[in-house]
MARLOLUM-687800 format. One record per residue (C-alpha): x, y, z; chain. Coordinates in steps of 0.02 Angstrom, whole numbers, plus 50000, padded with zeros to 5 digits. Layout:
BEGIN
PT       X       Y       Z   rovex
PT       X       Y       Z       A
...
END
This chain:
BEGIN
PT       X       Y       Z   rovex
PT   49463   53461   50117       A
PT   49348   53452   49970       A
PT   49208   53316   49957       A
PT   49306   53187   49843       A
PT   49455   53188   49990       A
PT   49344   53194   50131       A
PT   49248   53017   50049       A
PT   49430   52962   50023       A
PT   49499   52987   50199       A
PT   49368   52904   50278       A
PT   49356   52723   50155       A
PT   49479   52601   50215       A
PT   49644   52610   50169       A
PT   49817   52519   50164       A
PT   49982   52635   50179       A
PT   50141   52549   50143       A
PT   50273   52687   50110       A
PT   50295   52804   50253       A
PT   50450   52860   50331       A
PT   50391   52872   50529       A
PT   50531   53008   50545       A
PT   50458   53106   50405       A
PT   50282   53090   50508       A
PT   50362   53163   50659       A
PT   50200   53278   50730       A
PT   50288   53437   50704       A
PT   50172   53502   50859       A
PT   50292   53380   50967       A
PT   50460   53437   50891       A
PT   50433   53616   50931       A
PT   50384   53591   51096       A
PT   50522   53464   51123       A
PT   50631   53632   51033       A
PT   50565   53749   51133       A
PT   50615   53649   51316       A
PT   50813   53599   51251       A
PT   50947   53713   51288       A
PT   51061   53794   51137       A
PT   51214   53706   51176       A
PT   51114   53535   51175       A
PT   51097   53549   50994       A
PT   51249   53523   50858       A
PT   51312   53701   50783       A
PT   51289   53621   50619       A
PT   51301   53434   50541       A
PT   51373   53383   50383       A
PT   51240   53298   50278       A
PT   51297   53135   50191       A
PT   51224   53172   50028       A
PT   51314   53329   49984       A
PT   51443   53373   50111       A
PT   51366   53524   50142       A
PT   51372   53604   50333       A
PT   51200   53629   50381       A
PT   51180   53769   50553       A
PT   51054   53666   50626       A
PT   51063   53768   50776       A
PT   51024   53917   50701       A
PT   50919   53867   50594       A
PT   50810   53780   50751       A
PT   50839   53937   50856       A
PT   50789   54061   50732       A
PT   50600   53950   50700       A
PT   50530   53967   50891       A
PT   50427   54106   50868       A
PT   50299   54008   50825       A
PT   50222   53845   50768       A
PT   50213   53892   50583       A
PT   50399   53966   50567       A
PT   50459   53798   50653       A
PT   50342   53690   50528       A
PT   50425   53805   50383       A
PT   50598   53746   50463       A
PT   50599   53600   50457       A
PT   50474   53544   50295       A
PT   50470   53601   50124       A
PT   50306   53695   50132       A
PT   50266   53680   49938       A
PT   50439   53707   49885       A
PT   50502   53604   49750       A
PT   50698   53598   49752       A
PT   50763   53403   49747       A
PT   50796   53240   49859       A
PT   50929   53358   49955       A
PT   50815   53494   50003       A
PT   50696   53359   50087       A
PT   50844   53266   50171       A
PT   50897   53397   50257       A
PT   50738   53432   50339       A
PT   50787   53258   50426       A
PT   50958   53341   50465       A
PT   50878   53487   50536       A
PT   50770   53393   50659       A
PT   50858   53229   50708       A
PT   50952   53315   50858       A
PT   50792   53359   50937       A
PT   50739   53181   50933       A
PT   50894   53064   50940       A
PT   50915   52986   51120       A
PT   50760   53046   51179       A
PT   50656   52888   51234       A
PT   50505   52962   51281       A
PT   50481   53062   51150       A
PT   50491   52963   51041       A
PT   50346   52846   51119       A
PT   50241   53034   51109       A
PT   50293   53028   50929       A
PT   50254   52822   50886       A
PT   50071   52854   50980       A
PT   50033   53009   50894       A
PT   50073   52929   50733       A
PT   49980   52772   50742       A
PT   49818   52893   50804       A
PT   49859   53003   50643       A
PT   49824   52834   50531       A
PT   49664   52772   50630       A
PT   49591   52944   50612       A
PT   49631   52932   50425       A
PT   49562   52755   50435       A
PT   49720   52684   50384       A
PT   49683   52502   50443       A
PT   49859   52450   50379       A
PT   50036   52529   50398       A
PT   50210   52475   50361       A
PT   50297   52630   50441       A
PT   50501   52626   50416       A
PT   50634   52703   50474       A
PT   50820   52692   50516       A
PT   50851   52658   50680       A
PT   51036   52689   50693       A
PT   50991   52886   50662       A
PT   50887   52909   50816       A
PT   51002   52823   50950       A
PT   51139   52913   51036       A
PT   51256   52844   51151       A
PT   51234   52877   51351       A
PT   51047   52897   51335       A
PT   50897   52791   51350       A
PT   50909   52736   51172       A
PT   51112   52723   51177       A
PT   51104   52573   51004       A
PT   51003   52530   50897       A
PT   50916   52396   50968       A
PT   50854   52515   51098       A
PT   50757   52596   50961       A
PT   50676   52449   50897       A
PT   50626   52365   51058       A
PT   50548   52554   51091       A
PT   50450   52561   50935       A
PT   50385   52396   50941       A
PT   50318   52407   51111       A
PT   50231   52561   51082       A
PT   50157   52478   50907       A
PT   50104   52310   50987       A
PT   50018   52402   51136       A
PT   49924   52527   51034       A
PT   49868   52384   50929       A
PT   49805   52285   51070       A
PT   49690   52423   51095       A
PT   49645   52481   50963       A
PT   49558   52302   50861       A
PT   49556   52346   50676       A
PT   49697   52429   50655       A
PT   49866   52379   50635       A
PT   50051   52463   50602       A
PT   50202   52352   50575       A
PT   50372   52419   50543       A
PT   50504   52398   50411       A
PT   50687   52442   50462       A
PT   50808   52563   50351       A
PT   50979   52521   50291       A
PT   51041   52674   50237       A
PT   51118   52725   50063       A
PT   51302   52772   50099       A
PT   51316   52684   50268       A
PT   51311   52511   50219       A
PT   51417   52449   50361       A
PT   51280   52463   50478       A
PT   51171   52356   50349       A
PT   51207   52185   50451       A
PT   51149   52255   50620       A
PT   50985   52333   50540       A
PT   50921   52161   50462       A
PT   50984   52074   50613       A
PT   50879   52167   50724       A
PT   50739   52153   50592       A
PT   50724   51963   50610       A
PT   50759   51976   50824       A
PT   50591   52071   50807       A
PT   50496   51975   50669       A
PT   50320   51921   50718       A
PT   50291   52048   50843       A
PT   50106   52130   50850       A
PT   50182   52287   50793       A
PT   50348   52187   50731       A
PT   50475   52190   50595       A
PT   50407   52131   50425       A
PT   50537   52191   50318       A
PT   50700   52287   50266       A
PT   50740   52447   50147       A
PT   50870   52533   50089       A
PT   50836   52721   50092       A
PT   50928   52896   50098       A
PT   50962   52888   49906       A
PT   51029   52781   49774       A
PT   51222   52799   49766       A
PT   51266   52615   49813       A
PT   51199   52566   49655       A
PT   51351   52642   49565       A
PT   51492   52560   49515       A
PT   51589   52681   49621       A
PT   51505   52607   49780       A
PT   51533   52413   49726       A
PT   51583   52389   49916       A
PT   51450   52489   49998       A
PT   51326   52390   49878       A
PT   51401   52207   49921       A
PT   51383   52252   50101       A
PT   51206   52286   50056       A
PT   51173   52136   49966       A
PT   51245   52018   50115       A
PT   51136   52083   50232       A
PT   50979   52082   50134       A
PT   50979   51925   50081       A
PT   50997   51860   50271       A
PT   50833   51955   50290       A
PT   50755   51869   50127       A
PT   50804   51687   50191       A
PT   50718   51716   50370       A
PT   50559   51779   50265       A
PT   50562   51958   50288       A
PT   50523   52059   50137       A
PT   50613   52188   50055       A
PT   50583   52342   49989       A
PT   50717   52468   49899       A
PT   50695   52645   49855       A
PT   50766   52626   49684       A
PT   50720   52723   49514       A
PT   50682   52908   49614       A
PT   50838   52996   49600       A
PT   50938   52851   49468       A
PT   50900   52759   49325       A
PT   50772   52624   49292       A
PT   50944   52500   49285       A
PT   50932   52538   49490       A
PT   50759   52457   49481       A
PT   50828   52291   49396       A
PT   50976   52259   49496       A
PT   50861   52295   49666       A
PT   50747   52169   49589       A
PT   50887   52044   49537       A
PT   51051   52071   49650       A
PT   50936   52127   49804       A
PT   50793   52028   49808       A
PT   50695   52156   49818       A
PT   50498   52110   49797       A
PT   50436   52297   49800       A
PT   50503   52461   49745       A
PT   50512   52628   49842       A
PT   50445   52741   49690       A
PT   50539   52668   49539       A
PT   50466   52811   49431       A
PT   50613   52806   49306       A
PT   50555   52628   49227       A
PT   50434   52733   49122       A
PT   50592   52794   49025       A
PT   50697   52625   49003       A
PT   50609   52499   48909       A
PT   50698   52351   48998       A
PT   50665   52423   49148       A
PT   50476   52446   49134       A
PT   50458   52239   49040       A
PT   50546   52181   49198       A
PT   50409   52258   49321       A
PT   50281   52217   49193       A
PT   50313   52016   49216       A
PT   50175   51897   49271       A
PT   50167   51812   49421       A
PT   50284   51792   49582       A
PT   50411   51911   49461       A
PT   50311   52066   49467       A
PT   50356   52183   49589       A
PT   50233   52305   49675       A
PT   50271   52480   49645       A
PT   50242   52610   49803       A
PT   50224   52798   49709       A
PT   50199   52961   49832       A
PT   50158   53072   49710       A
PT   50178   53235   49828       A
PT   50346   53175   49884       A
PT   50380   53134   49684       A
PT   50351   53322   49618       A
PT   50431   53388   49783       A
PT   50599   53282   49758       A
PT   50591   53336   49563       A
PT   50582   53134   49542       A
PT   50478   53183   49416       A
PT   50416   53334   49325       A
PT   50274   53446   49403       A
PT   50136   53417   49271       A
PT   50066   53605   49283       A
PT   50229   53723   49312       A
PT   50388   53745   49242       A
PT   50466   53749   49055       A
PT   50368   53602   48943       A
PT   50236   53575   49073       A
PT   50124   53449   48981       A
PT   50000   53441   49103       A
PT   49925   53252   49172       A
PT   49898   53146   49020       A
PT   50047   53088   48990       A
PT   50132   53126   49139       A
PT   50232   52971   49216       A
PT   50113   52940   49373       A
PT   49983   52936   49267       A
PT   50066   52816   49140       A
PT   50124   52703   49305       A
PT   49936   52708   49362       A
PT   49839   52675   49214       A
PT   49965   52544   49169       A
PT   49875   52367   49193       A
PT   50020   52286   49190       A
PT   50104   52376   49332       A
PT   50055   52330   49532       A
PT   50053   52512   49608       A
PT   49976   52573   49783       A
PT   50002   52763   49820       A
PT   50083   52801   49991       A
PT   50113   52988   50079       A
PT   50316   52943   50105       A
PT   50331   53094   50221       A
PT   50175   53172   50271       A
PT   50272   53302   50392       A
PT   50389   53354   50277       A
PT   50283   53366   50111       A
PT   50132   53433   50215       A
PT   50011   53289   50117       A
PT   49906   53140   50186       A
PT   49880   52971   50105       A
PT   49689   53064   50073       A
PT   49768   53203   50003       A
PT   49889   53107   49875       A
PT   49751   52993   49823       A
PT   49634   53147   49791       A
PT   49781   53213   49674       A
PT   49779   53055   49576       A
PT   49599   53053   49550       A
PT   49557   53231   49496       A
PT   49695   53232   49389       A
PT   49669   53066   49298       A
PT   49474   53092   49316       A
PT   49477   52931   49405       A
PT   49296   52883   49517       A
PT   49387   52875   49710       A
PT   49357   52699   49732       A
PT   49449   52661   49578       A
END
């Protein structure tokens, strides 16, 4: 950690992107790997985004040797390679986790001491809870998850004053029939300490097309149930589609904050509409680890027409005074990066001072 990072992670800070399953403490998982017998884990899943059959119990198997080969399973380690690559790190993992009540408390505490030894003094931490339940377990629905979470949240933040991690609950891109039950149980569990305080849709950005006009009524319905009981909502939007996906979050989903939203900087429509004044302007969340990782956008200092940081888009969407931006780690397992780290990026390369 070099001196600029080191005075970053220990100022203050808010976090309000970060995927609790992609902060999984690796250290956990293995162990957890290690203890479960082969036939407890799938031969392989189909992942949703790409219908590809992925040998999660091979791949699992094959990592035990160590802590490093299992961390190298199941994250990208520096590889650059797409939003599939990283989802099906989540694929890879998932069976190790789903059901399992206990540890998923191990894995809830150790994230929430991860943030106060970062001196994170504010998380939103999401998450979709229908993909860690599994029937005839001690999380057998959804709800199950949820009520877990939030106890864990509210009694770590009883003890520990200061500090405080809330939760915002996933609808999920392609499986917009479970979108009622998610912002359901988001407003049963609204002002919690530790509670609900909003709603996302994650896992990609196919609903937006006009292929998916079911998927993205379904979508609609249920968020604006959450709206009206005062939750807020945030949509991944403009990462892997168009600036368009931005708008119609903003307008058809009522979304007040983006997940990334990087592609505005290339549709001039796009970018006026999250330039507006006032109660219209939506706040921007940009991971710029996860962003280069998930080829959202182009790495500044590798590949054909590398241009380097000036004019790169996180540094127009940062230096843009028109724009509301925070910088979040999105998945701090699976990119190996820290909210300290991804700030530090942003402020060598843009020869920001840190407390800008």
């Amino acid at each position: 950690m070099n001196t600029e990072e080191e005075w970053i992670s220990k100022a203050p800070k808010v976090e309000l992107h970060v995927h609790l399953d992609g902060a999984f403490d690796s250290s956990l998982l293995w162990e957890r790997a290690k203890e479960i017998s082969t036939e407890e884990l799938p031969l392989e899943v189909e992942t949703p985004w790409s219908g590809a059959r992925l040998p999660v119990r091979k791949i699992i198997t094959d990592s035990l040797g160590s802590l490093q080969e299992f961390e190298a399973a199941v994250s990208t380690t520096g590889r650059i390679g797409g939003l599939g690559q990283v989802l099906d790190c989540f694929e890879t993992f998932f069976p190790l986790v789903k059901g399992n009540r206990d540890l998923l408390g191990r894995l809830v505490l150790s994230f929430c001491e991860s943030q106060k030894k970062q001196n994170i003094i504010y998380t939103e931490v999401r998450y979709a809870p229908h993909l860690i339940c599994k029937e005839g377990t001690m999380l057998p629905d959804a709800r199950s998850v949820v009520s877990a979470v939030t106890e864990v949240l509210g009694n770590w933040a009883k003890t520990n004053p200061g500090f405080l991690v809330n939760q915002i609950l996933c609808c999920v891109n392609l499986q917009s029939e479970l979108s009622d039950a998610v912002c359901a149980l988001a407003v049963e569990h609204q002002g919690d300490m530790g509670g609900v305080v909003g709603v996302d849709i994650a896992c990609g950005e196919h609903h937006f097309s006009a292929e998916q006009a079911e998927a993205f009524e379904r979508h609609r319905t249920a968020l604006a149930t959450a709206k009206k009981a005062g939750l807020g909502i945030t949509v991944h939007a403009g990462e892997s589609g168009s600036g368009q996906n931005v708008v119609r979050a903003l307008e058809t989903y009522g979304a007040d904050r983006i997940g990334h939203g990087y592609n505005i900087v290339h549709d001039a429509a796009a970018l006026a509409r999250c330039r507006e004044e006032g109660e219209r302007r939506p706040h921007l969340e940009l991971c710029p680890t996860s962003a280069i990782a998930c080829e959202s956008v182009p790495h500044p200092e590798e590949g054909d027409g590398a241009a380097g940081w000036d004019r790169h888009v996180l540094a127009q969407m940062v230096r843009d005074d028109a724009l509301s931006v925070s910088v979040s780690s999105d998945d701090p397992s699976v990119f190996s990066c820290t909210l300290a780290s991804d700030l530090s990026l942003l402020a060598r390369a843009l020869a920001l001072p840190p407390a800008r």
